[in-house]
C-alpha positions in Angstrom: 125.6 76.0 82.6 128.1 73.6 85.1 127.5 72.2 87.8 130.2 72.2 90.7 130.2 70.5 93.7 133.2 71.0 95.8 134.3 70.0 99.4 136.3 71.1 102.4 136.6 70.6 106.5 135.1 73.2 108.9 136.8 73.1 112.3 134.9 71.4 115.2 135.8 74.4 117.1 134.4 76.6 114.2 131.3 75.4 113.3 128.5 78.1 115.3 131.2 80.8 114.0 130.7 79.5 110.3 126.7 79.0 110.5 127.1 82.9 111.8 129.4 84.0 109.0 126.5 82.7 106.8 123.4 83.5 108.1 124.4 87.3 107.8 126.6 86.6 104.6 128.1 90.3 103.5 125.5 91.7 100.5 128.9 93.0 98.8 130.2 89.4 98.2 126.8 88.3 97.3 126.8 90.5 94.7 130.2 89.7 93.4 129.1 86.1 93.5 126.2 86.7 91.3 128.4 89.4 89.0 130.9 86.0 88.4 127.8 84.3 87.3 127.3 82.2 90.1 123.9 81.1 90.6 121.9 78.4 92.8 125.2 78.4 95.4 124.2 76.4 98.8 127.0 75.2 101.4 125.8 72.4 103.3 127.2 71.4 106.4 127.8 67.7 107.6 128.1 67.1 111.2 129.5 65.3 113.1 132.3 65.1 110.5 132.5 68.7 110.0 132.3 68.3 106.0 131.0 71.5 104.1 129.1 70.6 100.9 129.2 73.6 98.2 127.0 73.4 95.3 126.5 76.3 92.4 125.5 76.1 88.4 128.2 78.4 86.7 126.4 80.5 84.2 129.2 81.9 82.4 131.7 81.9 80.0 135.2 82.4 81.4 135.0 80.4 85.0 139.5 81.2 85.3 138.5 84.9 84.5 135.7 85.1 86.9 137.2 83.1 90.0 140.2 86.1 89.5 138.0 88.9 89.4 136.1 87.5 92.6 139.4 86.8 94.2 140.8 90.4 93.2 137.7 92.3 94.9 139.0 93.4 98.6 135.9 93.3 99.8 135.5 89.3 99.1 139.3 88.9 100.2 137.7 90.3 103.2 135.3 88.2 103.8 137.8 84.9 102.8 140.1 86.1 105.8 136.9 85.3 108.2 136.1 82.0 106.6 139.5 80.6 105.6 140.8 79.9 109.4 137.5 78.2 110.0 138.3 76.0 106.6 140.3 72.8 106.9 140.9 71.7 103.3 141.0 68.3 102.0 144.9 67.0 101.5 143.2 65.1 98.3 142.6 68.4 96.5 144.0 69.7 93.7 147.1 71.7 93.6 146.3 75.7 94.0 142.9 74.5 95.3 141.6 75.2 98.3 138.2 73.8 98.5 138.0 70.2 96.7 136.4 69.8 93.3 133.9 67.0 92.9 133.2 65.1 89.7 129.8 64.7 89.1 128.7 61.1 88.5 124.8 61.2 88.2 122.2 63.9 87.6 118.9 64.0 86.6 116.0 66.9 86.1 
């Protein structure tokens, strides 16, 4: 198992629209985000700096291969086209990214 945490903006203007998005998250993308062995996922939200927190234990074997099956499903490029315009990535992350990766630097069971 890794853990990711990653980071990104949410526009001022788009915060109630995002907590929405999430609260009734689709069940279709939920299950592609198990079925690319994705477990323990949480998005926290940081106000008033608008910073969303993303945390998930990847469970699998093939993280490239399962990020391009999620991202091939039409129903999850669906949802994206809701949440991306809401999204203000980070100008620090990583080329091709979109939400930031963070290096982990302490953990403890």
């Amino acid at each position: 198992m890794v853990r990711h945490g990653q980071l990104i903006g949410v526009g001022e203007d788009a915060v109630a629209e995002y907590k929405r998005l999430h609260v009734e998250a689709w069940p279709k993308v939920l299950e592609m985000i198990s079925a690319c062995n994705i477990r323990n996922y949480s998005i926290f939200l940081k106000e008033p700096e608008n910073l969303l927190f993303a945390y998930f234990e990847y469970v699998g074997t093939d993280f490239e291969g399962d990020m391009a099956r999620m991202a091939a499903d039409p129903v999850t490029q669906d949802w994206w086209s809701h949440c991306m315009p809401l999204q203000r990535p980070l100008e620090t992350r990583a080329a091709g990214a979109w939400w930031a990766e963070m290096e982990e630097v302490f953990h403890h069971d």
